[in-house]
N, C-alpha and C positions, 0 to 999 in steps of 0.2 A: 504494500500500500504506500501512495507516495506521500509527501509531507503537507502539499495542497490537501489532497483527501479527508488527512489526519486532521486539519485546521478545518474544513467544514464540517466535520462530524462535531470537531469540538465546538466551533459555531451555533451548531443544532443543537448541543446537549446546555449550551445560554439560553438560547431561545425557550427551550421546554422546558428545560427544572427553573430556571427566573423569570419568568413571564410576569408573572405578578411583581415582583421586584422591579424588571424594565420598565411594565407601565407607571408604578408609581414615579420613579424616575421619569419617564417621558412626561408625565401631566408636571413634574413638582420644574422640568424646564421649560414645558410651556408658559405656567406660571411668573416665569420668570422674565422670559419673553414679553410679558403681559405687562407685568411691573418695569418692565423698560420702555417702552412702549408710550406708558403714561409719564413715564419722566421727561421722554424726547418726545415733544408734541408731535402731530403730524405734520410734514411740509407738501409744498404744491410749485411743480418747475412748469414753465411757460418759457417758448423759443418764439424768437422772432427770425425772419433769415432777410440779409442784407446782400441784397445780387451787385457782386464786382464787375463792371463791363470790363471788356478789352482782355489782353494776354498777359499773366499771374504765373510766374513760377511758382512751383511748389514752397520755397523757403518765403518769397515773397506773401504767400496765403499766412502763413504760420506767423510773418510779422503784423499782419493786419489782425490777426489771434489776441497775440497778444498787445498791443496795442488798444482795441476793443473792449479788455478787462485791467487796461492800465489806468494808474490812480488817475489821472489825466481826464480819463472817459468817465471813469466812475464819479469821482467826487461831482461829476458837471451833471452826474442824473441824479445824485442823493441830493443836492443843490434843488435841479427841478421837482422830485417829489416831493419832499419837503417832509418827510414822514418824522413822527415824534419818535426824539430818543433813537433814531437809527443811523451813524456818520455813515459816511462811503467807507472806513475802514472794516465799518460791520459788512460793510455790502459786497465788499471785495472777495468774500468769503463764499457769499451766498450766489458771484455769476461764473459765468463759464463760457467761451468760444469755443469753438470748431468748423474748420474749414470743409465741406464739401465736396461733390464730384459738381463741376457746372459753374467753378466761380461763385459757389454762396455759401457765406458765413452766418451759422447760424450760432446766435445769441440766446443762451439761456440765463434766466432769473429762475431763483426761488426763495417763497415766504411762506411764512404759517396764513395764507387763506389764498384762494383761486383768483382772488382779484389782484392783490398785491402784486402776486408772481407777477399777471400780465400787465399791469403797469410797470413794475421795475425794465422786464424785457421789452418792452416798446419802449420806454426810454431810456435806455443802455443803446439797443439801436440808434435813436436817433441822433444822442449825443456824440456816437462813434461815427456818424456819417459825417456831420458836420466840423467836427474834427479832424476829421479826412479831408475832407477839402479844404478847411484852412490850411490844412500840409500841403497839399496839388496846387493850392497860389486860387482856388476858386473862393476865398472870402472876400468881402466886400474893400481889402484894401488897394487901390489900385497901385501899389508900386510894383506888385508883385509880379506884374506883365510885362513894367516900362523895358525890363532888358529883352527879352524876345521881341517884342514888338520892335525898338529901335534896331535889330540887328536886322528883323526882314525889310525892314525901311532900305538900310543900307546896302542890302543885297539887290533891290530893285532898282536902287541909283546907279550901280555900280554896273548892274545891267543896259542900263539905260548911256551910261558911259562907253561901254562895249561896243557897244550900237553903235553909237558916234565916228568911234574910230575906225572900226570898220567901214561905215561908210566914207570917212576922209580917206582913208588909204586910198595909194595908188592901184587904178582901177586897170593898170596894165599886167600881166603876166610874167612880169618879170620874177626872179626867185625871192628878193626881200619880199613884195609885196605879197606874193602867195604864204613866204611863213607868217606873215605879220598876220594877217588872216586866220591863220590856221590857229595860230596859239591864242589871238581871241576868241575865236571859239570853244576852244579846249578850255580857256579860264572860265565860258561863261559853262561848260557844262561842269566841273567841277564845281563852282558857287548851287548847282542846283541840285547835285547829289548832297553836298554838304546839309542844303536845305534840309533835304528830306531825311537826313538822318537828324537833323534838328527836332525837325516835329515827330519822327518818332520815338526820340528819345525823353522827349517832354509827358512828362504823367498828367498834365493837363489836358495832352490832347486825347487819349484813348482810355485811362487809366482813372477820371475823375469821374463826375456824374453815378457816383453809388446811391443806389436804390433802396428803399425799403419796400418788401413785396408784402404788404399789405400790415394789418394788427396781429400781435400771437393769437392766438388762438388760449381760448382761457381754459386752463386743463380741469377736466372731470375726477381726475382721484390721485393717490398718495403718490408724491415722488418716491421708491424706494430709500431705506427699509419701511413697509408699510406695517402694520397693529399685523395681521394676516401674516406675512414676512416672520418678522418674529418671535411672532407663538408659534410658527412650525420650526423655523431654524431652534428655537432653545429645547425645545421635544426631542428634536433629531439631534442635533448635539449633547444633548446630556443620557442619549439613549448611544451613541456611540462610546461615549465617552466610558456609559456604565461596561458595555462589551468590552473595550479596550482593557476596563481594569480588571476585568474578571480574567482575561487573557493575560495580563501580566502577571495576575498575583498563579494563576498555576503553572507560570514558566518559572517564577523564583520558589512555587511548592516544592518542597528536599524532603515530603512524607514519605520512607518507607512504603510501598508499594507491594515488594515481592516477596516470598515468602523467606530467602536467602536474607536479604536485608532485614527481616525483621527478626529472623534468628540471630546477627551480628549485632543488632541494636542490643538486644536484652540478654545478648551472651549466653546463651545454650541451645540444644537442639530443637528441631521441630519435630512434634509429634505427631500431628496430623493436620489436615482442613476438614472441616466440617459444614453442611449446607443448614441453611436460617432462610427459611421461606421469608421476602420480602411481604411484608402486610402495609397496607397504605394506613396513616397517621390519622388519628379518628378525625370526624367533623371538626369537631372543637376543641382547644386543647385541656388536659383536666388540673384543675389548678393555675398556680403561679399567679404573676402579677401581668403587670401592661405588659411587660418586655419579653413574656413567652405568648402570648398574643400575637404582639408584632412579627415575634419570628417566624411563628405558624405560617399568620397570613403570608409574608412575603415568602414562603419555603428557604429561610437560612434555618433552618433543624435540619434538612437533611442534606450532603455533597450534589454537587451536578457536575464536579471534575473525575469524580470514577465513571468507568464504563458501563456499560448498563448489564444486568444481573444476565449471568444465562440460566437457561430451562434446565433446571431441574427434576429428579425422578419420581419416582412413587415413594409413599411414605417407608417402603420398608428400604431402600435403597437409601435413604437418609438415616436409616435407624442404624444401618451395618456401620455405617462412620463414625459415629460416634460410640458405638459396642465395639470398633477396632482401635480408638484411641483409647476409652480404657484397657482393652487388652496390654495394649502398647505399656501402658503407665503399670500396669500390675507385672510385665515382664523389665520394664526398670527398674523397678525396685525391690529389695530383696525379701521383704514381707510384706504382708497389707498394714500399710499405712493410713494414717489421717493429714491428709492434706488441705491446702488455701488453694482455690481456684481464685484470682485475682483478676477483678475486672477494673479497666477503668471507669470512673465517674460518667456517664454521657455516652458512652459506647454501647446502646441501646440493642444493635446485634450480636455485639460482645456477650451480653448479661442475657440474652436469650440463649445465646448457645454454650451457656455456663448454664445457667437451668436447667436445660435439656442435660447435659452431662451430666449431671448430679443427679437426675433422674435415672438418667442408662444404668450410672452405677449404683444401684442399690436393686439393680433386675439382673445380677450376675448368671448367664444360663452355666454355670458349674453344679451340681447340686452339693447340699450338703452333706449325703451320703459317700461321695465322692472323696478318694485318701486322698486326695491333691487341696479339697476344701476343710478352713479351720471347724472347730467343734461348734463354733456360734453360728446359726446363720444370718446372722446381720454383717457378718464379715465373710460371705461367701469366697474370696478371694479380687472382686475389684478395691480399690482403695475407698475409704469415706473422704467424701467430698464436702466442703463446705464455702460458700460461692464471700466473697468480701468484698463490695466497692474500694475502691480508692481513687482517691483524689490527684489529680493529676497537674494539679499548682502545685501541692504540698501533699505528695504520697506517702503516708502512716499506713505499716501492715501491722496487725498484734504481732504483740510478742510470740514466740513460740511457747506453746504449751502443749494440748494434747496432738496437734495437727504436728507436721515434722517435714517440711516442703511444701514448694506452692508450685502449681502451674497458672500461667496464664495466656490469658482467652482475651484476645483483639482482635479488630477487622482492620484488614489490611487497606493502607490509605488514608485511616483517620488519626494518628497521632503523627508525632515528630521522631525523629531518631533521640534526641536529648531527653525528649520524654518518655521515651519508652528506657533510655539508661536509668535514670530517676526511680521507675517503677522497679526497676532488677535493684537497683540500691539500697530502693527503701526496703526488698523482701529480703537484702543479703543485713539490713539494721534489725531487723525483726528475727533472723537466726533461723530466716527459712531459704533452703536452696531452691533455687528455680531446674524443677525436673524436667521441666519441658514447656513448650508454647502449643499452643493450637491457635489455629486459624479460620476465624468465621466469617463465611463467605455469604453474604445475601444472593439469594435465585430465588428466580420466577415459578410457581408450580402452575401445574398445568391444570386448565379448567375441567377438571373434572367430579363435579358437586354434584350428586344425586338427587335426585326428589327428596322433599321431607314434607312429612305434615304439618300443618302450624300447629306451634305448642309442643309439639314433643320432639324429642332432640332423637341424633340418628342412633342404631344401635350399635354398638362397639366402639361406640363414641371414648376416646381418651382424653380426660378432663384436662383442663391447659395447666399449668405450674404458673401457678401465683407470685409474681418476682414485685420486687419491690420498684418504685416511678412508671411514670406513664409509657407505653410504647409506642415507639414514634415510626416502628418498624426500618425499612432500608431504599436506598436510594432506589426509584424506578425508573 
């Protein structure tokens, strides 16, 4: 299987076991969304566009940009609107150019209401037009023409001089007279190229005359980010964000896992695995305060970073496994003993599959007639069993007394390696040797439930073992 694979499976196993976690997460960043939303009012952007006649270089567009949102333009519209409490420094903020395909720059305004915007953008416009043509020489002062003008003056005298002399020249064909001719000519057409790169080069003549094509148009809804906007962006961000973290924290997860590692952790052999039919976690939970409520709801009582339980056997197929770890235990050790079955605190399939063992062993099939079974039969030959929480902040095992070793019973995946050394600690501070570990594996049984009557329970029915906290059962 490749590593993409492994990450969408892990993806799916977010999705299903925190579903109710993600949404509350999505709503609590919509939320959030919402509460921004109201802090940053709505705004409303309105464009005007201003058609440049004649031929515009590219870099040439991009100066007339910004120009159009320079202090210059600005402070002469925040001057005409007259708006309260608002300078051209605020406003500078609030416009924007961009140049076009087609020679037109379009000017955007925005303010908090539909009106504003398209007053600021028609007069950002028009201030930028008129500004423009006091730069092209088209405002009402006339110096600005006296040099062009008096030079094509001078060029038509000067034509008009040409003239003259050609016609004074000697009207014979002799050689002076034909170059004298020739190179008047040649001066008068030079004076007229000259012209004409004149007025082409003149941004008066093709380059002024800018346009305003028509009012903006007054905009119907929110410039982006809008109230809509928001509430889904914070939804989707804090519902990614939640995925991300669930993905980080089980790449830095160092829980023991396999059955090798968690015999290394707690320093002795493994004895066996044993199967803990997965049970789903009642409606409600029994007991506790707010804080096992909340867990419920949101499903943090149970892992969603294990893999999902497999199909398991028939019940008798369950029962051999745990009648071959006591065998196991009673060929360990050299007589029948009294042992500590050690569970941790909260390891819910742990303490069921300690129950269950403790039950196997006191149905020893050895009989007591049997020279291999003691004269009691309460000590047929498997060990007595007596099951102990421990706490797994602070692990206390009793003292040794009549018990003489513990075994312990975990499900693999839910503690730490440091935790599980703590737990061998604490039974090697209590003078019990750890004779072995088992390994309780939640699976799935298979739907096979008979008819029954209402009211009367089935026959052969095995009453359950009464353990002590609620059962929260195992991950599905």
């Amino acid at each position: 299987m490749s590593e993409d694979t492994i990450r969408l499976v892990t993806i799916g196993r977010i999705l299903s076991r925190r579903r109710r976690l993600l949404a509350v997460v999505a709503v609590l960043g919509a939320l959030l969304g919402y509460g921004a939303s109201v802090l940053f009012p709505p705004r409303y952007t309105a464009s005007a566009s201003v058609l440049l006649p004649g031929q515009w270089e590219e870099r040439e567009l991009l100066t007339q940009a910004e120009i159009a949102t320079s202090s210059s333009v600005v402070d002469r519209a925040a001057a005409t609107l007259r708006w309260k409490g608002v300078s051209g420094s605020e406003l500078r903020d609030r416009v924007s150019a961009k140049a076009t395909e087609g020679n037109i720059l379009k000017i955007s305004g925005t303010a908090g209401t539909p009106e504003r915007a398209q007053q600021l953008s028609d007069g950002l416009a028009k201030e930028f037009v008129t500004f423009a043509a006091r730069i092209a020489g088209e405002s009402a002062d006339p110096g600005a023409a006296t040099g062009p003008e008096a030079l094509r003056q001078k060029v038509e005298e000067t034509n008009r001089r040409i003239t003259d002399l050609a016609e004074a020249a000697d009207p014979g064909q002799t050689v002076e007279s034909v170059q004298a001719r020739t190179a008047l000519e040649k001066l008068r057409t030079d004076l007229a190229e000259a012209m004409k790169k004149l007025d082409e080069a003149d941004p008066a003549s093709d380059k002024a005359g800018m346009v305003v094509m028509g009012p903006a148009a007054r905009p119907t809804g929110e410039a982006p980010p809008t109230r809509t906007q928001l509430v889904v962006g914070g939804a989707l961000l804090s519902f990614l964000l939640a995925v991300i973290g669930h993905l980080a924290a089980a790449r830095v997860n160092r829980r023991p896992r396999t059955e090798p590692e968690i015999a290394a952790a707690l320093g002795s052999a493994l004895i066996g695995t044993v199967d803990v039919p997965g049970e789903r976690a009642a409606h409600r939970p029994k007991g506790g305060g707010p804080g096992v409520w909340t867990r419920w709801f949101l499903g943090l009582d149970t892992r969603w970073d294990l893999p999902a339980p497999r199909t398991s056997g028939d019940e008798a197929g369950r029962r051999i496994r745990y009648r071959r770890v006591c065998a196991r235990l009673r060929d360990r050790l050299p007589a029948p003993r009294r042992l500590l079955v050690v569970v941790p605190d909260g390891d819910e399939i742990a303490r069921r599959a300690a129950g269950r063992l403790v039950a196997e062993s006191r149905s020893d099939p050895v009989p007591p007639s049997s020279p291999s079974a003691p004269s009691s039969p309460s000590f047929a030959g498997y060990p007595v069993l007596r099951v102990v929480d421990v706490s797994v902040s602070q692990p206390m095992v009793p003292d040794r007394d009549t018990e003489s070793g513990a075994v312990v019973v975990i499900s693999a995946g839910s503690w730490t390696a440091g935790e599980l050394a703590a737990i061998a600690g604490a039974c090697a501070d209590g003078g019990h040797e750890v004779v072995g570990i088992v390994v309780a594996d939640p699976v799935r049984t298979r739907s096979t439930r008979p008819a029954r009557s209402a009211g009367r329970p089935p026959e052969n029915a095995t009453p359950a073992l009464a353990v002590r906290g609620s059962a929260t059962g195992g991950s599905a």
